[in-house]
MIMI-521479 format. One line per field, with one value per residue (C-alpha): residue number from 1; x, y, z. Coordinates in steps of 0.5 Angstrom, whole numbers, plus 500, padded with zeros to 3 digits. Example, Ala and Ser with C-alpha at 12.3 -4.5 7.8 and 13.67 -1.06 7.14 Angstrom:
! residues 2
resi	1_2
X	525_527
Y	491_498
Z	516_514
END
This chain:
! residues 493
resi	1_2_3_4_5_6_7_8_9_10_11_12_13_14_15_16_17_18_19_20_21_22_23_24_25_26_27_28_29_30_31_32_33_34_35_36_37_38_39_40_41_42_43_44_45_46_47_48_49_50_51_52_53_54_55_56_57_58_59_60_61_62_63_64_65_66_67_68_69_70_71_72_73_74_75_76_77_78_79_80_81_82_83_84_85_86_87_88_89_90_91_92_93_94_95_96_97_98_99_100_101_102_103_104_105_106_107_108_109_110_111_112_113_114_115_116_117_118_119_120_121_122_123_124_125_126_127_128_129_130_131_132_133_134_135_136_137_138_139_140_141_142_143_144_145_146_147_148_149_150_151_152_153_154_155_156_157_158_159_160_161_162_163_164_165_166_167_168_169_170_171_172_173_174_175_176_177_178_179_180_181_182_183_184_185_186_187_188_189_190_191_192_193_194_195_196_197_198_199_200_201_202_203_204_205_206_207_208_209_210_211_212_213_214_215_216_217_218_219_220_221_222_223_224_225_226_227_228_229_230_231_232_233_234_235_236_237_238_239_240_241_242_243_244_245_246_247_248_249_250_251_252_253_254_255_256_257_258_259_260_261_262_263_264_265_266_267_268_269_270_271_272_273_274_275_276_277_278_279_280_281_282_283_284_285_286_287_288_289_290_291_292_293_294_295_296_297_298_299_300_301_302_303_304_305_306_307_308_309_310_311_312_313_314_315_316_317_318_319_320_321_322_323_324_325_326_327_328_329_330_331_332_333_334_335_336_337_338_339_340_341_342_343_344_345_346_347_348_349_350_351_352_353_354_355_356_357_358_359_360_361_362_363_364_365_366_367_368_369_370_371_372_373_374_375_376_377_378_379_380_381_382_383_384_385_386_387_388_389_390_391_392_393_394_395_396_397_398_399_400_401_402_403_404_405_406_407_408_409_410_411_412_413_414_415_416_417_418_419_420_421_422_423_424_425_426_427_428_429_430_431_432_433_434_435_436_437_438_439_440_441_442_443_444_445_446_447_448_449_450_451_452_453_454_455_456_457_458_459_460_461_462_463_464_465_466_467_468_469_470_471_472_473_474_475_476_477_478_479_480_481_482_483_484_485_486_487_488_489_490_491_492_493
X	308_314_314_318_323_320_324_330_333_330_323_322_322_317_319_321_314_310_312_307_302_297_297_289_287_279_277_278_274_279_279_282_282_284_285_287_295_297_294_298_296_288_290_291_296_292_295_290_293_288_292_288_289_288_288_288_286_283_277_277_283_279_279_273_274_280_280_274_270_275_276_269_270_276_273_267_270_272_266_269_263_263_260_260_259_257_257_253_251_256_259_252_251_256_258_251_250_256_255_248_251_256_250_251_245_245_243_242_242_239_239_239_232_230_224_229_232_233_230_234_233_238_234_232_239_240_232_234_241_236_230_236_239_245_243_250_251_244_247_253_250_244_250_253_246_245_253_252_244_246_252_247_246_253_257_263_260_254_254_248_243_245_248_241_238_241_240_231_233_237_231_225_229_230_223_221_225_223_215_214_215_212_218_214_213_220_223_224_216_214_220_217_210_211_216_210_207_212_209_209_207_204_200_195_189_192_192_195_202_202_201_209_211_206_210_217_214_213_220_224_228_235_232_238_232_230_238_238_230_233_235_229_224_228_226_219_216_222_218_225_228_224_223_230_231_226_227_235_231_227_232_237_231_229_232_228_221_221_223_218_221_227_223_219_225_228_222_224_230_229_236_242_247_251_249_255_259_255_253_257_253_254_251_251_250_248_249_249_255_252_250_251_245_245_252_251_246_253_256_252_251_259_259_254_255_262_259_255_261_266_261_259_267_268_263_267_272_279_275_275_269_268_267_272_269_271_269_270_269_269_269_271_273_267_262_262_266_265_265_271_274_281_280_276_282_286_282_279_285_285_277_278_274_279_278_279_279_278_279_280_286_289_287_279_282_285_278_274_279_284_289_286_288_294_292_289_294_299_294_293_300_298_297_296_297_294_295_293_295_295_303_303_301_305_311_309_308_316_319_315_319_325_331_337_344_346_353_355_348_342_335_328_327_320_320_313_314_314_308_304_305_302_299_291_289_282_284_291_293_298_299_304_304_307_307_309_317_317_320_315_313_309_303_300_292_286_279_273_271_277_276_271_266_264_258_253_248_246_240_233_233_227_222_219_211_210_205_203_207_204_207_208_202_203_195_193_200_199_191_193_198_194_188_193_195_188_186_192_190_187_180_176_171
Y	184_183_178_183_180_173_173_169_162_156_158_156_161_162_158_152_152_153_147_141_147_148_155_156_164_166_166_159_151_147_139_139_144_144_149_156_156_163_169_172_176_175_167_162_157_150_142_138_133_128_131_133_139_142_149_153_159_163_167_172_170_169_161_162_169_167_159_156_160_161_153_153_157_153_147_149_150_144_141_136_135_138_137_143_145_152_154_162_160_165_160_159_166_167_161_157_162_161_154_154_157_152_147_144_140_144_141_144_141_147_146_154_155_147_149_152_146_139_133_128_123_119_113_112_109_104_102_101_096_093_091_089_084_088_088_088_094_097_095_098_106_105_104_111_114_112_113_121_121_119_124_130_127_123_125_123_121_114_112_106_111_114_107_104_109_108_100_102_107_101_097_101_103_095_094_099_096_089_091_096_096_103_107_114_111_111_116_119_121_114_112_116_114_107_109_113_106_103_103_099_091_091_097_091_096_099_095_101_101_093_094_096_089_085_087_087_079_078_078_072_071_072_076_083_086_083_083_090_091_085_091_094_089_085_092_093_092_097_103_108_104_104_111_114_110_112_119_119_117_123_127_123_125_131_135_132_132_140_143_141_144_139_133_135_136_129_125_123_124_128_126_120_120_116_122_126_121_121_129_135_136_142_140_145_144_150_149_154_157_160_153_146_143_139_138_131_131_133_128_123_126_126_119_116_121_117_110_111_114_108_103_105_107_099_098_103_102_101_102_110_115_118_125_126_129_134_135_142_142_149_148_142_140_143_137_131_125_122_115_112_119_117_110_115_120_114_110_117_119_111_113_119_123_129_132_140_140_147_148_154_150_143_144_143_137_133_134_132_125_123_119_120_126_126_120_126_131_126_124_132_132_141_144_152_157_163_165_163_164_157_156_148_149_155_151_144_149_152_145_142_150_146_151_154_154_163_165_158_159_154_158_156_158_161_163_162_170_171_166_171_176_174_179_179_184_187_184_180_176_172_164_159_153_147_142_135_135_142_148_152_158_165_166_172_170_174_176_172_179_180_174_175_169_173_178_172_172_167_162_163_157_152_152_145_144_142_137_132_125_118_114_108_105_100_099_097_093_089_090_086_082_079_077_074_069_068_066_062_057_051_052_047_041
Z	206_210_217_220_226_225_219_222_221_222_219_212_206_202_196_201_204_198_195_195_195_189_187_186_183_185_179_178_179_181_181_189_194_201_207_205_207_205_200_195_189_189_190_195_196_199_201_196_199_204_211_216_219_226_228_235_237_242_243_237_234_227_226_223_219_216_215_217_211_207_207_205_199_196_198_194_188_187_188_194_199_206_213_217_225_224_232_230_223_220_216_212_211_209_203_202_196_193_193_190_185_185_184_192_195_201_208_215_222_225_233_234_231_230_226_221_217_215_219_222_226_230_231_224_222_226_225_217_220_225_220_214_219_220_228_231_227_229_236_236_233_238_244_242_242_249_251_249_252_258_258_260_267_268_274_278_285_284_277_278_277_270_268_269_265_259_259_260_254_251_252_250_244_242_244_238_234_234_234_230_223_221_221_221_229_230_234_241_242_241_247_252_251_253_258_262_263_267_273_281_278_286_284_281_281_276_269_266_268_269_260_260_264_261_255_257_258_251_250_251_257_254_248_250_249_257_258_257_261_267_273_272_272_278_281_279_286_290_289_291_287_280_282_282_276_272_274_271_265_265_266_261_255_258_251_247_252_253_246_241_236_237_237_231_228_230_228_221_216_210_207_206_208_203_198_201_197_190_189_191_198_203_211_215_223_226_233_239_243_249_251_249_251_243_242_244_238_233_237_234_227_225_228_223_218_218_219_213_209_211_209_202_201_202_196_192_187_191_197_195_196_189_192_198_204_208_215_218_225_228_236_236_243_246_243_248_245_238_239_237_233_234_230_226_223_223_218_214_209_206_204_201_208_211_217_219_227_230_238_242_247_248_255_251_247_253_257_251_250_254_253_246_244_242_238_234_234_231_226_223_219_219_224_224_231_231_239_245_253_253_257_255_248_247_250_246_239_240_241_234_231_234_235_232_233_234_237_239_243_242_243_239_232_235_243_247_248_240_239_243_238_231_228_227_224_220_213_214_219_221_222_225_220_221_216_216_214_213_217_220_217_219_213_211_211_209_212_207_207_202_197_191_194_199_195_194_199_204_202_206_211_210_215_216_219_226_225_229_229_229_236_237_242_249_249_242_241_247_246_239_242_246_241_236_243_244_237_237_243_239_240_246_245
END
């Protein structure tokens, strides 16, 4: 198939871009696979190399159809663990069978249909590094829950009220940590039952809101636990004040408190994260794209996956996950900000963890990082243009392409004009790939329709029951509490 007027000087030939790639037929298992970068007779051509790769493209561009699945079924074949956004589902539909037939163990995160799917609690790994010892770690992990929380009611004009909300679900957090060792207890419900017992310390006829300040005293002063507690038990006698706190916190959590399919699916963990690394794992994250009510859950969910991932590296062999684990993230920039991401591709490569990051716009990853985002971008030594109307990222991608001397005139090996017209077609498409020291090159690519792994078909998803769930309970601690006091006051003459 020919590149029409993009075959011009200044882009590579095929023999020139090809090279460093690894030629994979359908019918074969590899050892490693990568992104699909070119297809050519019933084969592709991948970079089994540990780069990252970033791929732009707007609505209707088939990131999804010609990369983001087709990605899946390379990578499958080669047994490589894979986490993966999957904003509609489609992607599980169309390769959870192939990779059970593959052997995978298959997991999924399924905020569209919660009751659908793996549990997964976001509490239960700092809880694990807190009652081991490690609590800077558990610190640490709890601090980013509570940053991507309190993104829900964040707004540009007085930041007390949000900053103070997310120190009470710091605290409250802590206090469960600290008091309660059954882990089934440890979860969001449990949070809002001692948060509704904070109440007025003035109101004395009420012994029932007074049980959360009476229990916040039990604390030492410069426990962090009271540290993080100090604004709002300074404020327990200003009513406006203790109001308006508390009703951001309530705002703050209010995903998990109206949706009970949520909550249930948040009260526990039903799989390790560290097992990605030891068996070939598929973990699907199904999240819905008309709204983004959950994202801030995915944050959370790449964020510790990966600290797990880094941690049991450093008790590998050279430091190395024995499986390399591939994170697809279809829809990228629109998840809030992941914790710490730029020092997190820097440091993937070296621990055998790459990176697939799709987005619609440079616009979106700017928004979504700041400064930071060009920190991802230079991390990602493949990038992959398929179209946009995007004027910035047009003109950036056309002075990447570099330019060519014609006539004694100088102009871009790619215009912007050009990089508009890329053909997408039902089955073949064409893509902008730019590799690290290689000149750019226009590849033919096709629909996962095409490639022979597509005629498995979708596993069921796995229903989990609704039950109730054990809390954590403010009465009877502090109804204990007060009795183990009693009983150890030396007894009168």
């Amino acid at each position: 198939m020919k590149n029409s007027f993009y075959e011009n000087l200044g882009l590579a030939a095929e023999k020139e871009f090809t090279a460093g790639l690894q030629y994979q037929n359908f019918k074969n298992n590899y050892k490693l696979s990568g992104v699909p970068l070119k297809y050519e007779n019933g084969g592709v051509y991948t970079d089994i190399s540990d780069t990252h790769t970033l791929i732009f493209g707007n609505t209707g561009s088939k990131k999804t159809r010609n990369f983001c699945i087709p990605s899946v079924y390379t990578i499958g074949m080669a047994g490589e663990s894979m986490v993966i956004s999957d904003p509609k589902g489609e992607i599980y539909r169309n390769t959870s069978g192939l990779l059970r037939n593959q052997g995978y163990s298959i997991e999924v995160f399924n905020l569209r249909n919660p009751e659908f799917g793996s549990k997964w609690n976001p509490l239960m790994l700092p809880y694990k590094y807190y009652k081991n010892g490690d609590q800077d770690k558990a610190i640490e992990l709890v601090s980013d829950f509570c940053m991507q929380v309190k993104n829900q009611v964040h707004t540009d004009k007085d930041p007390f009220w949000e900053n103070q909300a997310m120190d009470l679900l710091m605290g409250l957090i802590l206090i469960l940590f600290e008091i309660e060792p059954d882990q089934r207890k440890i979860h969001m419900e449990s949070i809002q039952r001692i948060r509704m017992y904070i109440g007025l310390e003035s109101d004395k006829t009420d012994d029932v809101n007074n049980l959360f300040w009476r229990l916040v005293e039990t604390f030492p002063e410069r426990s962090l636990i009271r540290f993080k507690l100090a604004s709002i038990y300074n404020l327990r006698n200003v009513e406006k004040t203790l109001n308006c706190i508390v009703s951001t916190f309530d705002a703050m959590i209010r995903s998990f408190l109206l949706n009970k399919k949520l909550m249930s699916m948040t009260d526990s963990s039903e799989f390790d994260f560290d097992s990605i690394a030891t068996k070939k794992t598929a973990l699907y994250l199904i999240i819905p794209d008309e709204k983004t009510t959950f994202h801030f859950l995915v944050s959370v969910f790449v964020k510790q996956c990966y600290e797990v991932l880094i941690e049991y590296a450093q008790k590998c062999k050279g430091g190395v996950l024995p499986i390399r684990v591939n994170y697809i993230l279809d829809e990228f920039s629109n998840f809030p900000q992941i914790s710490d991401m730029p020092a997190m591709i820097s440091a993937a490569r070296s621990r055998n963890i790459r990176f697939v990051l799709i987005v619609q716009s440079k616009q979106q990853l700017i928004s979504g990082y700041g400064d930071y985002a060009e920190t991802i971008k230079s991390n990602c030594k493949t990038w992959i243009y398929l179209t946009c109307r995007e004027l910035s990222l047009l003109q950036e991608i056309s002075e990447l392409c570099g330019t060519i001397e014609i006539n004694d005139r100088e102009r871009s090996v790619l215009s912007v004009s050009q990089l508009q017209r890329l053909e997408i077609g039902w089955e073949d498409s064409q893509a902008l790939i730019l590799r690290g020291g290689k000149a750019p090159y226009i590849s033919w690519v096709k629909d996962f329709s095409i490639y022979p792994q597509s005629r498995f078909e979708s596993l069921p998803f796995k229903k989990h029951d609704l039950k109730s769930t054990k809390c954590f309970s403010v009465p009877k601690y502090m109804y204990d509490y007060i009795k183990k006091e009693m009983q150890s006051q030396p007894k009168g003459r």
